[in-house]
C-alpha positions as CSV (number, residue, x, y, z in Angstrom):
1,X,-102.2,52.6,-43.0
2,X,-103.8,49.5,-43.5
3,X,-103.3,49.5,-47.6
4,X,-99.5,50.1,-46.8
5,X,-98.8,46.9,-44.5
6,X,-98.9,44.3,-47.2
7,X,-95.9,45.9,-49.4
8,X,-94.0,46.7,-45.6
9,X,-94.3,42.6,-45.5
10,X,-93.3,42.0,-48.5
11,X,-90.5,44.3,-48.5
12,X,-89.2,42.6,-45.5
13,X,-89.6,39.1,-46.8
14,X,-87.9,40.5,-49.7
15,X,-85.2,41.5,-47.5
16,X,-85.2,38.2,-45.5
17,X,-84.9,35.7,-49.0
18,X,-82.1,38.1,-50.1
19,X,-80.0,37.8,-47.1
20,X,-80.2,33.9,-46.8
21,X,-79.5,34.3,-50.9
22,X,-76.5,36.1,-49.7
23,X,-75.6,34.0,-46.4
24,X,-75.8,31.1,-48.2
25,X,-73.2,32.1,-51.5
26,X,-70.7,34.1,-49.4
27,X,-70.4,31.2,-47.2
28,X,-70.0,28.6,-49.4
29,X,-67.8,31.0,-51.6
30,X,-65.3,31.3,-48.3
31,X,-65.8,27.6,-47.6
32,X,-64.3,26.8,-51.5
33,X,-61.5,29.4,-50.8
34,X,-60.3,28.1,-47.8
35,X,-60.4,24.1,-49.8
36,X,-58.4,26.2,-53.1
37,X,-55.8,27.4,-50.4
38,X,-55.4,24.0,-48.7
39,X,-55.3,22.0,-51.8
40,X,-52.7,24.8,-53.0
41,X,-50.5,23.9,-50.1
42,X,-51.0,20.1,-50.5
43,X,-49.6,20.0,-54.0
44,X,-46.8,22.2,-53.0
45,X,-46.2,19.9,-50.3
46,X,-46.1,17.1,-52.1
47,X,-44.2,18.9,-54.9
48,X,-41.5,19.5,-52.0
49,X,-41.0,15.8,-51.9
50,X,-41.1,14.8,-55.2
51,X,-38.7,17.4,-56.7
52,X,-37.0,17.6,-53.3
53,X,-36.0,21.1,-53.2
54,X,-38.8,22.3,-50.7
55,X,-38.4,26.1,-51.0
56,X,-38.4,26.6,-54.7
57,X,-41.3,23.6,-55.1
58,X,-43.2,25.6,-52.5
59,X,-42.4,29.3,-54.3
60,X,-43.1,27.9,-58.2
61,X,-46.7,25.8,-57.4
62,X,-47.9,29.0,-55.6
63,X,-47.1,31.3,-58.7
64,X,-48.5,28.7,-60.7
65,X,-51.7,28.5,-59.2
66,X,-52.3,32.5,-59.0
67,X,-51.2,32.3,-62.9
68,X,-53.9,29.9,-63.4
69,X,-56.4,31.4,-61.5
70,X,-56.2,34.3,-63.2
71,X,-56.5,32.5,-66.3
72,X,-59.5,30.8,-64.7
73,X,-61.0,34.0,-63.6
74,X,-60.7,35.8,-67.4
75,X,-62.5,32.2,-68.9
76,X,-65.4,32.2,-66.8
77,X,-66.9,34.6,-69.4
78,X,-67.2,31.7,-71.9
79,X,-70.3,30.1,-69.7
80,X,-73.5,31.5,-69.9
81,X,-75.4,30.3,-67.5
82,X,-73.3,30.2,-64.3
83,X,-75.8,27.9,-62.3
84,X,-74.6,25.0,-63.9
85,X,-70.9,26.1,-64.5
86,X,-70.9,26.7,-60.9
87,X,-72.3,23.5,-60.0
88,X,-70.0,21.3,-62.1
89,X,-66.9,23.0,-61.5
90,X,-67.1,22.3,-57.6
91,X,-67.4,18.5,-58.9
92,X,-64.5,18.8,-60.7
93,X,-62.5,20.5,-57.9
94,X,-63.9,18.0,-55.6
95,X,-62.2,15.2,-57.6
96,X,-59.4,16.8,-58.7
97,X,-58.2,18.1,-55.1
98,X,-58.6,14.5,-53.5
99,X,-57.4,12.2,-56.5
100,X,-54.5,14.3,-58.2
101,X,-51.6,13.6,-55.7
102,X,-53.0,9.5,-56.2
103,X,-52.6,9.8,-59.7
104,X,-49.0,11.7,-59.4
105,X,-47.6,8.9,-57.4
106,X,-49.0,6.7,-59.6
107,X,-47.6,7.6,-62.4
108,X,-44.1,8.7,-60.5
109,X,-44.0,5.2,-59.5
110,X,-44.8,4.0,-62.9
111,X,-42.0,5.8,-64.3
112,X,-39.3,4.2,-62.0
113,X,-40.6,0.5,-62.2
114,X,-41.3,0.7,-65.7
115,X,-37.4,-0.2,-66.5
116,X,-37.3,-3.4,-64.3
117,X,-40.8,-4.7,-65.6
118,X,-39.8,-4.3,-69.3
119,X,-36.2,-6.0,-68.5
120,X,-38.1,-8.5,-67.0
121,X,-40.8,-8.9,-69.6
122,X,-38.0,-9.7,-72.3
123,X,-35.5,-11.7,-70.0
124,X,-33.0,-9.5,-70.3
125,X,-29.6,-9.6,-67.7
126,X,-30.1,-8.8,-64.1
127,X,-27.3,-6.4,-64.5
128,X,-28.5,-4.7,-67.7
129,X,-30.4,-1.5,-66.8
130,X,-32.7,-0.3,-68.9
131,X,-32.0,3.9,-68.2
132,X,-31.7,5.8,-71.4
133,X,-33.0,8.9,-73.0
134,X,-36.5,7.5,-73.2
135,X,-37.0,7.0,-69.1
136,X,-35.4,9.6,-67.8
137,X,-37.7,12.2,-70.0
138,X,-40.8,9.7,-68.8
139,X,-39.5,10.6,-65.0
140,X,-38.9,14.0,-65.3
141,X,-42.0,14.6,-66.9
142,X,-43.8,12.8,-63.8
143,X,-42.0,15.3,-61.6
144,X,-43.4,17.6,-63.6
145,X,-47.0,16.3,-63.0
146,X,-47.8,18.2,-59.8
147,X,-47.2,21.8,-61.4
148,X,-49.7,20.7,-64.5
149,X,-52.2,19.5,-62.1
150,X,-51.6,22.9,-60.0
151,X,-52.3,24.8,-63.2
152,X,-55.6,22.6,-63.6
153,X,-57.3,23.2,-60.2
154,X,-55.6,27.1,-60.2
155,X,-58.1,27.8,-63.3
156,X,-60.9,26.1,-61.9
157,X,-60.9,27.8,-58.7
158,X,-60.1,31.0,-60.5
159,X,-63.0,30.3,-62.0
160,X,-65.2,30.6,-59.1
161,X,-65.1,34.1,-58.0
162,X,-66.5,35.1,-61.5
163,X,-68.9,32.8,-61.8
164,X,-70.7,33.2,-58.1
165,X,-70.7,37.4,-58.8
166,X,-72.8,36.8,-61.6
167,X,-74.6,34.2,-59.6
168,X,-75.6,36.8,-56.8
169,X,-76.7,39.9,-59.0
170,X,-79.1,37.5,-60.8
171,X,-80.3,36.2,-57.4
172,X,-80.8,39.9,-56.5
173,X,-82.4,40.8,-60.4
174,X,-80.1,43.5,-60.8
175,X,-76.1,45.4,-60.5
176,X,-75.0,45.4,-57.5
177,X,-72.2,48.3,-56.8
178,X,-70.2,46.6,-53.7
179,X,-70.7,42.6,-55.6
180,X,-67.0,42.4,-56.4
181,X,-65.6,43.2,-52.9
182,X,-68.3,41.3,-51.1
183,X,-67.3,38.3,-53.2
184,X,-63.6,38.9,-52.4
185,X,-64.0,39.6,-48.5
186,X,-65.3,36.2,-48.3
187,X,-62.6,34.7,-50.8
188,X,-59.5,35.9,-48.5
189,X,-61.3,35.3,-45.3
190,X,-61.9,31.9,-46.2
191,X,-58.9,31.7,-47.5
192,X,-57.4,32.8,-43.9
193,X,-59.3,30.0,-42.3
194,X,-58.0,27.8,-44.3
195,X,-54.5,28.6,-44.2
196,X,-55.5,28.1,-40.3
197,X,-56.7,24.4,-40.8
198,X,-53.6,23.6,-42.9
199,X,-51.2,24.3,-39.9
200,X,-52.8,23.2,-37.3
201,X,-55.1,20.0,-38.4
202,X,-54.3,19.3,-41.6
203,X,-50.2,18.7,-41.3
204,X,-50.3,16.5,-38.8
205,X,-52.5,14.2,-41.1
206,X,-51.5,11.7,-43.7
207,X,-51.8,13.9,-46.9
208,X,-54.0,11.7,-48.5
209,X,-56.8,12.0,-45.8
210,X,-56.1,16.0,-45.8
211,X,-57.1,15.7,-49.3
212,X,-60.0,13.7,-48.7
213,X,-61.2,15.7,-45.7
214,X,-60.7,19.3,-48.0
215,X,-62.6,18.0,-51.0
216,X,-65.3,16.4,-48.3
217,X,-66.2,20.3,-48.0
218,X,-66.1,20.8,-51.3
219,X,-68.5,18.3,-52.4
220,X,-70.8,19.4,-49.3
221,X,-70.7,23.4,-50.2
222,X,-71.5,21.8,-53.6
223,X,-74.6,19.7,-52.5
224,X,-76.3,23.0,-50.6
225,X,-75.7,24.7,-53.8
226,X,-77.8,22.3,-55.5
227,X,-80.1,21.5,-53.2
228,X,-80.9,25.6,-53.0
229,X,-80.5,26.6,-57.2
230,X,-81.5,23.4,-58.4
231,X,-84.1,24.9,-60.2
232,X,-81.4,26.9,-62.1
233,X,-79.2,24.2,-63.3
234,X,-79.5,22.2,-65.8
235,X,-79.0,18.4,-65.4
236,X,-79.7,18.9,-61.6
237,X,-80.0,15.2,-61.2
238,X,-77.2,13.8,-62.9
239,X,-75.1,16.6,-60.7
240,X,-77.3,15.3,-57.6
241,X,-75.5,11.8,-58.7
242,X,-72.3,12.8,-59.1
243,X,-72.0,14.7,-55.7
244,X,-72.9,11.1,-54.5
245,X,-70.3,9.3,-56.3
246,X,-67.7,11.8,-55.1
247,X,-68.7,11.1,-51.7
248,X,-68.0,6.9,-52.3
249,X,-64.8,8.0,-54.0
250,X,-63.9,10.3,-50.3
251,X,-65.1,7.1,-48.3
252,X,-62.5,5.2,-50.5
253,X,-59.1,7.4,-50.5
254,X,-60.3,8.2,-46.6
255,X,-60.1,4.3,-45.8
256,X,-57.3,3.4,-48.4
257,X,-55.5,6.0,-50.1
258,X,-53.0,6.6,-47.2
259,X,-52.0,2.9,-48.0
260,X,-52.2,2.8,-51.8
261,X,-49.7,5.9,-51.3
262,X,-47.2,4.4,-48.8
263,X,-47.4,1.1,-51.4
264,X,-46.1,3.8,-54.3
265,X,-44.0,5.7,-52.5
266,X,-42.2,2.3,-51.3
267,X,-42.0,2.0,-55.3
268,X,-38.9,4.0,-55.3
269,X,-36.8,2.6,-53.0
270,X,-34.9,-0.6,-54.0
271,X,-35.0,-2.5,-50.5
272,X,-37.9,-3.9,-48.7
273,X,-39.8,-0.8,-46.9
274,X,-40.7,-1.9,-43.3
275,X,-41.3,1.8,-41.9
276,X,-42.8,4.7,-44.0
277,X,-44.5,7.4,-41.6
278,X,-44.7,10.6,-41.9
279,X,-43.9,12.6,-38.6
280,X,-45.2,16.3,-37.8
281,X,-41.6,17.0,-39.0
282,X,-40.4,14.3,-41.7
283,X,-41.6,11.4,-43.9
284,X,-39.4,8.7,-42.0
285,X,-38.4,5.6,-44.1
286,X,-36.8,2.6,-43.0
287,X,-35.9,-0.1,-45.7
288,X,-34.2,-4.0,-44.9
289,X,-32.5,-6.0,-46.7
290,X,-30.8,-9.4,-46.5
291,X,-27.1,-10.0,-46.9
292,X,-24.9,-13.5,-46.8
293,X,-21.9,-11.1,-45.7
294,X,-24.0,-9.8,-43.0
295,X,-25.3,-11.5,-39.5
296,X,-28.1,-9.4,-39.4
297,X,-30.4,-7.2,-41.9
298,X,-29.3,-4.3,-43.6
299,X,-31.5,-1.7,-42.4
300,X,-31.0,1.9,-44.1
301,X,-33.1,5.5,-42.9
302,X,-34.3,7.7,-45.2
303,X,-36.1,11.2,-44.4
304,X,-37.6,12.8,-47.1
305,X,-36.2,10.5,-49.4
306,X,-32.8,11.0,-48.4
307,X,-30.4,8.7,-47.2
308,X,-29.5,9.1,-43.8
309,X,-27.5,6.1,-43.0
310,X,-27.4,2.1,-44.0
311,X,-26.6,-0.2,-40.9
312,X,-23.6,-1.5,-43.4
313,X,-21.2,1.1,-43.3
314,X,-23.0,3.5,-40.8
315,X,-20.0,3.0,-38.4
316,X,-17.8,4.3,-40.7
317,X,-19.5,8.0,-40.8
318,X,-20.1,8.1,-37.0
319,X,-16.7,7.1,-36.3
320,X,-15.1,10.2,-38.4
321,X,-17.8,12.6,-36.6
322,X,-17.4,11.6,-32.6
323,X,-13.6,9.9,-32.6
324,X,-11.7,13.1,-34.1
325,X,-13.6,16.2,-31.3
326,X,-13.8,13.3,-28.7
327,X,-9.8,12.7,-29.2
328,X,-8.8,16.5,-29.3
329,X,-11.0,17.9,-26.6
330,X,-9.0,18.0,-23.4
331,X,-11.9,16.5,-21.3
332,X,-14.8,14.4,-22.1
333,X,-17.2,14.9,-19.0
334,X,-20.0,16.6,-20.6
335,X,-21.0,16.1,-24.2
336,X,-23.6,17.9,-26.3
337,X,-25.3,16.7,-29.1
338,X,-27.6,18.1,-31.4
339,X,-29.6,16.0,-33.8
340,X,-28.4,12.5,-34.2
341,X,-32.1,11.3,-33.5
342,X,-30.9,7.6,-34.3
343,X,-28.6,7.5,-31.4
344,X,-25.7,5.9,-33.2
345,X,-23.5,9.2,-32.7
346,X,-24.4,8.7,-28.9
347,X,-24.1,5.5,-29.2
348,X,-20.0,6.2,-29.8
349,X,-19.8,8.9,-27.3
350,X,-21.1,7.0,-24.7
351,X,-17.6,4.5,-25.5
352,X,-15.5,7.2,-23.9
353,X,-15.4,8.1,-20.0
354,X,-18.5,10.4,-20.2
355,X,-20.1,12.1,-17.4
356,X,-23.4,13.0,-18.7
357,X,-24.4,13.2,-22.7
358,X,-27.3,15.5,-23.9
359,X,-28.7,15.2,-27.2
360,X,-31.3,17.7,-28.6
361,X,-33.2,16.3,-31.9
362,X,-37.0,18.0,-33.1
363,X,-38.9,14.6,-33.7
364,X,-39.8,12.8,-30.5
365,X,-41.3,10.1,-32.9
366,X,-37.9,9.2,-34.3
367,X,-36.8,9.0,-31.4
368,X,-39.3,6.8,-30.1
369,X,-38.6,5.0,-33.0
370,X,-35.0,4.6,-32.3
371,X,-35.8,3.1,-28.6
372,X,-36.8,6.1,-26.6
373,X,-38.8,5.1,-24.4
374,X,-41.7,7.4,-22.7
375,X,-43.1,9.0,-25.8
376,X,-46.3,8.9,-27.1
377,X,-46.2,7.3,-30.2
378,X,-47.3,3.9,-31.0
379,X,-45.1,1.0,-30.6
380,X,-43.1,-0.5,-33.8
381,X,-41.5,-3.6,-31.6
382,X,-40.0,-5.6,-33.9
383,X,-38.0,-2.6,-36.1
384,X,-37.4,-0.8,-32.6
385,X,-35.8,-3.7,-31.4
386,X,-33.5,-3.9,-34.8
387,X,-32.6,-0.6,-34.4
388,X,-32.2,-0.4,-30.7
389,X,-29.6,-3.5,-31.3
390,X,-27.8,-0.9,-33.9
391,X,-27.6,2.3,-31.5
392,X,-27.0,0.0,-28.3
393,X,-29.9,1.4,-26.6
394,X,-28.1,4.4,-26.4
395,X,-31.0,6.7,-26.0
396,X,-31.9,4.8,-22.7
397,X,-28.1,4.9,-21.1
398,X,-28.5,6.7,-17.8
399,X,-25.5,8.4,-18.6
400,X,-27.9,10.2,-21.3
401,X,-30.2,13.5,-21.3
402,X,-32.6,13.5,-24.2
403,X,-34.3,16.5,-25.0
404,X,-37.1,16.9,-27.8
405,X,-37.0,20.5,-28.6
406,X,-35.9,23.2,-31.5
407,X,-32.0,23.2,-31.1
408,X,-32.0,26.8,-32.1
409,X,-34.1,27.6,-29.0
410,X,-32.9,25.2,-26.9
411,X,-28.6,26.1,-27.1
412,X,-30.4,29.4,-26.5
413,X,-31.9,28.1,-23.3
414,X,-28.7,26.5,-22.2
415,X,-26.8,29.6,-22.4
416,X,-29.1,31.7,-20.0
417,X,-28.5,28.5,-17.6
418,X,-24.9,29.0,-17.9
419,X,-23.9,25.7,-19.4
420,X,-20.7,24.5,-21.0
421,X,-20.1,21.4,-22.5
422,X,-16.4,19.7,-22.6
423,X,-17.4,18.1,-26.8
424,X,-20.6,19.3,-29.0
425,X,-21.2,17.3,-31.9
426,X,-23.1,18.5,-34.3
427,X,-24.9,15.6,-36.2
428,X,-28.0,17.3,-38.5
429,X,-29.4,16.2,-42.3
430,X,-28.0,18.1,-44.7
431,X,-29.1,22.4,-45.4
432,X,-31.9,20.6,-47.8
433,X,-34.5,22.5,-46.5
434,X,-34.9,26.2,-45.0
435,X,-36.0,25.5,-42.1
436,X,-32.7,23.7,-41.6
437,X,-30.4,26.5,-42.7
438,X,-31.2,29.0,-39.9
439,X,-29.2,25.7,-38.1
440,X,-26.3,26.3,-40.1
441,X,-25.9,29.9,-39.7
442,X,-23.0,32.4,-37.8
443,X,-25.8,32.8,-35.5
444,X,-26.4,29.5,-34.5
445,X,-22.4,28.7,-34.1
446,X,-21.9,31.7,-32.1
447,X,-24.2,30.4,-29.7
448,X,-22.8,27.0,-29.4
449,X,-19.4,28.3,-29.2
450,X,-20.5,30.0,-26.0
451,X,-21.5,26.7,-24.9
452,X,-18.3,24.8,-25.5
453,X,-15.5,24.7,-22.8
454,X,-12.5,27.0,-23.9
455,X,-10.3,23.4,-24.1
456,X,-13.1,21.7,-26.0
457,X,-13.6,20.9,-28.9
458,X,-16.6,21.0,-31.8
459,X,-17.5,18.3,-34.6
460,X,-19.9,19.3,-37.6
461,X,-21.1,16.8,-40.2
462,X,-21.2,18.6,-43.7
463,X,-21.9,17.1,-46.2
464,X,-20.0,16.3,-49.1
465,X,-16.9,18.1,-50.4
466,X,-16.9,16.1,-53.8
467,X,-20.9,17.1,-54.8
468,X,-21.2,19.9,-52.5
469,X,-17.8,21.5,-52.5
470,X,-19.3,24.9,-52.3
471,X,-21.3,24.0,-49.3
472,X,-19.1,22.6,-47.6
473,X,-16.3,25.3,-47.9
474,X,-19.5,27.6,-46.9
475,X,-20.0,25.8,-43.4
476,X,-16.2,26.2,-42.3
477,X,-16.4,29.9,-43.3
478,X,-19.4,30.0,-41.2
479,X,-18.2,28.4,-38.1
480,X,-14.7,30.8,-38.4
481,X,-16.8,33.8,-38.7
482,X,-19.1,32.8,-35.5
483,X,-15.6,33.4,-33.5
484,X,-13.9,29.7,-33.0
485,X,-10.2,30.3,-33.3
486,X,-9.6,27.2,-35.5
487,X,-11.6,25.7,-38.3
488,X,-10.7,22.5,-39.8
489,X,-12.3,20.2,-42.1
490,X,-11.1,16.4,-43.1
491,X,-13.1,13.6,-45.2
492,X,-13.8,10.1,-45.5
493,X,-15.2,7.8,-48.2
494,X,-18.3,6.2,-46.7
495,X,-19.6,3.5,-49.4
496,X,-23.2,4.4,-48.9
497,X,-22.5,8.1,-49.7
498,X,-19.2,8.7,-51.4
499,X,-16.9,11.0,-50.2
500,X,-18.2,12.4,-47.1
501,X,-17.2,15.8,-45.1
502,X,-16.4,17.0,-41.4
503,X,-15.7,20.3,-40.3
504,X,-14.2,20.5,-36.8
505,X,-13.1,23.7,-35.0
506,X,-11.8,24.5,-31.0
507,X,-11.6,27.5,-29.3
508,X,-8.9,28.4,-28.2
509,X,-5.0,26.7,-27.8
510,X,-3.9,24.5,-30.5
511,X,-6.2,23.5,-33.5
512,X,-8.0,19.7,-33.4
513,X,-5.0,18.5,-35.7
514,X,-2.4,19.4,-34.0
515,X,-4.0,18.3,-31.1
516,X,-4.4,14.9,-32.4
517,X,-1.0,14.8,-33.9
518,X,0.3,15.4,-30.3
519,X,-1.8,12.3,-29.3
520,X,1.2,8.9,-28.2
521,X,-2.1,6.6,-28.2
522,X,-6.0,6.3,-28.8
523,X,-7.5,6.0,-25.5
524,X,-10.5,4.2,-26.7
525,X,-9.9,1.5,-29.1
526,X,-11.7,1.8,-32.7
527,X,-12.2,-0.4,-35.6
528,X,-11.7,2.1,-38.3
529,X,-9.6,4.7,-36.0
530,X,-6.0,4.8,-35.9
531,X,-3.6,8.0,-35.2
532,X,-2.1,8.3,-39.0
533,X,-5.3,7.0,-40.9
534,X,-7.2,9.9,-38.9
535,X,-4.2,12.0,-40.0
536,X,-4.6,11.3,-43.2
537,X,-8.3,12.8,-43.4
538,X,-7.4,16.7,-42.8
539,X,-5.5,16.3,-46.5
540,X,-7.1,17.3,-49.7
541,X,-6.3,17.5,-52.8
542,X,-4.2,20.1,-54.5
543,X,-5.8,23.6,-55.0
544,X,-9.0,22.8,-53.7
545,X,-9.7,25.6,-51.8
546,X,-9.0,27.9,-54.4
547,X,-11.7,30.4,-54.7
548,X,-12.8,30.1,-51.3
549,X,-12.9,33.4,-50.3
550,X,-15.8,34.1,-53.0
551,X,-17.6,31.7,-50.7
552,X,-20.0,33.1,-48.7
553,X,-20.7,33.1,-44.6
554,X,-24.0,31.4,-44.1
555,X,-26.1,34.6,-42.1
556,X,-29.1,33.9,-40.4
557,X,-32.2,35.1,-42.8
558,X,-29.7,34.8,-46.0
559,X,-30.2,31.5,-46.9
560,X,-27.1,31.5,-48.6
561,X,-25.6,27.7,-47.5
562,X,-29.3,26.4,-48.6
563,X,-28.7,28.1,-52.3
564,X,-25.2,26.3,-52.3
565,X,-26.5,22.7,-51.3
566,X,-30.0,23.3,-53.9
567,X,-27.2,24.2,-56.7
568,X,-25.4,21.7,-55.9
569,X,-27.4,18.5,-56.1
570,X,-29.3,20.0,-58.7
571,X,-26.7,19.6,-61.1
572,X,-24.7,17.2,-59.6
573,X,-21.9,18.1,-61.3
574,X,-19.8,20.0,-58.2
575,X,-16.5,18.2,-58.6
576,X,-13.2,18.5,-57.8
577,X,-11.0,20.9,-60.0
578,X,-7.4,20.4,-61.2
């Protein structure tokens, strides 16, 4: 009895090193998972942005980073001792995962100033443009960067799984049958974690402090690595050193690189940035610039890098989307509006004899940026006061409802509440992204023609008919097949965007042209507005809607307007044809 309780002990303190062996490696092994998923997302966020088609940015950096890691995983095999493979690989990850999407806006913005500082270097014109074969292959190779850097950090982390099994069976001296599925349990659990921390802490940060934070556990997972095997890896200290220079280089971007990235990003627009957040919905972008022709500064809005409107001609576009469903809807009590966050389009409807005007727009911080007051977002005085001068205060107008919800769930609301509306107005971005599309879709216009009065009459903006021809033939076959009787569309050139698009449809009765037509004179007077020049806008040009009926109807879940629009501005080539 007694001869036997000395190998019991052992055997159990056996057991006990094991199992903190094991605690220890499957929990940093799911910690570095759930840091490989979330830098994953990161670059394919910020690949969204860069290459602007979201969807396909998003698809492409995910297959490139399970490419890569599988490349990873197969040349792990080349290290022999996996201690100090281990160990330096999390360094590299570390730097990598906080530093790359620094060094791709770096070199983006690079690219685009590159031209001006080499005119500049040799005197050249102000109006010559240096913009030949040369730069453009230097810019669309930065675009490419984030899909080179994915395939970087996809074979390191592939790397891991690999090198940590081999790390555990020589903790435990021996094979161990159940090593691989062990190691991947806590790979996809962490990896679930992760994908948890992405959506609910890590997009509502600045994306260079969700770097920063992410490779923060990185470099600690690394540290208790080496602090527990450092008798296994070689160089210990000089690893020791760098795991304290990555955490000076996390102080750094934490404190900084949110500014050293707005300062880039501003790189690429061509007017004085005096606005560039990034809401839980949108990177919002205001730019100013100064004018002799004009009293007051030019102010343009960009989200995601796409031009909303410029202050210059802005009246223009809003004009052609409230004046023609405002003039042919029989009455103007109640109007609907859904987007329009800047509150220029509300602005204009608010001109006419309006009862009450609701407007539904996602992003209560660009609306609070835009003058709505009550929300809690910080102040921005002096460009909310520019802007509230623009939209008229519109937003604050007691004659004015705002809500800040999902238009897709909120029409759905109204309809269980039994509202109509005499005029909806329909004022989104462009199908750019898929979250927009479902927006877009027979699904969402049958709902909203539920909510417009049988008289009334409905306003779309939709894009443009000269780049986006096919989308924009799409969105009228759309709104006919949700059940509006007529569907109309007319244009306007709008300086800031070229030839810009409408679609407008009623109910029942007479269709918005004829309505207007019938019209003896405009009830509310209009710089840009008169009866024939409205007119004017239904007509386009000879044959071009030919082919239109091997356009597509928008579903819901097909996507199919969002394919158009990426097609279109891909190529940019969607003109008009003879």
């Amino acid at each position: 009895m007694s001869a036997s309780a000395p190998q019991t002990s052992a055997r159990v303190t056996g057991n006990w090193s094991l199992f903190g062996h094991d605690t220890l490696l499957i929990g940093v092994m799911a910690i570095l998972a759930g840091c490989g998923l979330i830098y994953e997302y990161l670059l394919s966020h910020y690949a969204g942005r860069v290459l602007g088609s979201v969807e396909s940015a998003i698809y492409a950096m995910i297959g490139t980073m399970i490419v890569a890691m599988g490349i990873g995983a197969f040349l792990a095999r080349w290290f022999k001792d996996p201690f100090t493979a281990f160990a330096w690989l999390e360094s590299l990850i570390a730097l990598l995962g906080m530093s790359s999407i620094l060094v791709i806006a770096s070199v983006i913005a690079l690219t685009y100033t590159l031209p001006h500082t080499l005119s500049s270097l040799y005197s050249l014109p102000p109006d010559s443009v240096l913009d030949g074969m040369p730069f453009a292959q230097l810019q669309a190779f930065a675009r490419f960067l984030p899909y080179v850097f994915g395939l970087i950090l996809g074979i390191l982390i592939g790397m891991e799984i690999p090198l940590i099994a081999r790390i555990r069976q020589q903790v435990y001296g021996r094979f161990l049958e159940n090593n691989a599925g062990t190691i991947y349990g806590a790979d996809y659990i962490g990896a679930g974690v992760g994908a948890a921390i992405w959506v609910t802490i890590m997009l509502a940060l600045p994306i260079m402090q969700a770097a920063a934070w992410t490779a923060l556990f990185n470099i600690v997972a690394g540290l208790i690595f080496l602090w527990r095997y450092h008798a296994h890896v070689r160089f210990a200290k000089l690893l020791f050193a760098c795991h304290f220079v990555l955490l000076g280089i996390f102080f750094v971007i934490l404190s900084h690189g949110s500014l050293w990235m707005k300062d880039l990003s501003n790189v690429l627009y061509k007017d004085k940035v005096i606005y560039s957040e990034s809401t839980k919905y949108q990177h919002v972008v205001i730019t100013e610039r100064l004018s002799r022709a004009q009293p007051m500064p030019i102010n343009d809005l960009f989200l995601n890098g796409r031009l909303q409107f410029s202050s210059v001609d802005e009246q223009i576009y809003h004009t052609m989307l409230v004046y023609p469903a405002m003039l042919a809807s029989n009455r103007r009590e109640k109007v609907l509006i859904i987007g329009g966050g800047d509150g220029l389009a509300l602005r204009d409807v608010l001109e006419w004899p309006v009862e009450n005007a609701t407007l539904i727009d996602l992003d209560g911080q660009l609306l609070s940026l835009f003058g709505l007051q009550g929300q809690p977002y910080p102040a921005r005085p002096h460009i909310t006061s520019q802007l509230t001068h623009l939209n008229g205060d519109a937003l604050n107008d007691p004659r004015a409802t705002v809500i800040v919800a999902d238009a897709f769930l909120e029409v759905e609301k109204m309809l269980d509440q039994g509202r109509q509306f005499d005029t909806i107005i329909i004022d989104l971005p462009d199908p750019n992204h898929p979250d927009l599309n479902k927006l877009y879709s027979d699904y969402f216009y049958n709902h909203v023609r539920q909510l417009l009065a049988p008289d009334g009459a409905l306003a779309i903006q939709s894009t443009s008919p000269y780049h986006a021809k096919k989308a924009f033939i799409s969105i009228a076959k759309t709104v006919k097949h949700a059940g509006f009787t007529h569907v109309e569309q007319y244009q306007q050139n709008i300086p800031s965007f070229g030839q810009w698009g409408w679609t407008i449809a009623t109910r029942t009765g007479q269709p918005a042209s004829a309505r207007i037509r019938a019209v003896e004179s405009l009830p509310v007077p209009s710089n840009w507005i008169n009866k024939e020049y409205l007119l004017a806008t239904f007509a386009f040009p000879n044959r071009f809607f030919d082919g239109a009926k091997d356009i597509e109807v928008n579903q819901l879940g097909t996507g199919r307007l969002y394919d158009y629009y990426r097609q279109a501005w891909q190529t940019e080539d969607e003109l008009y044809k003879n």
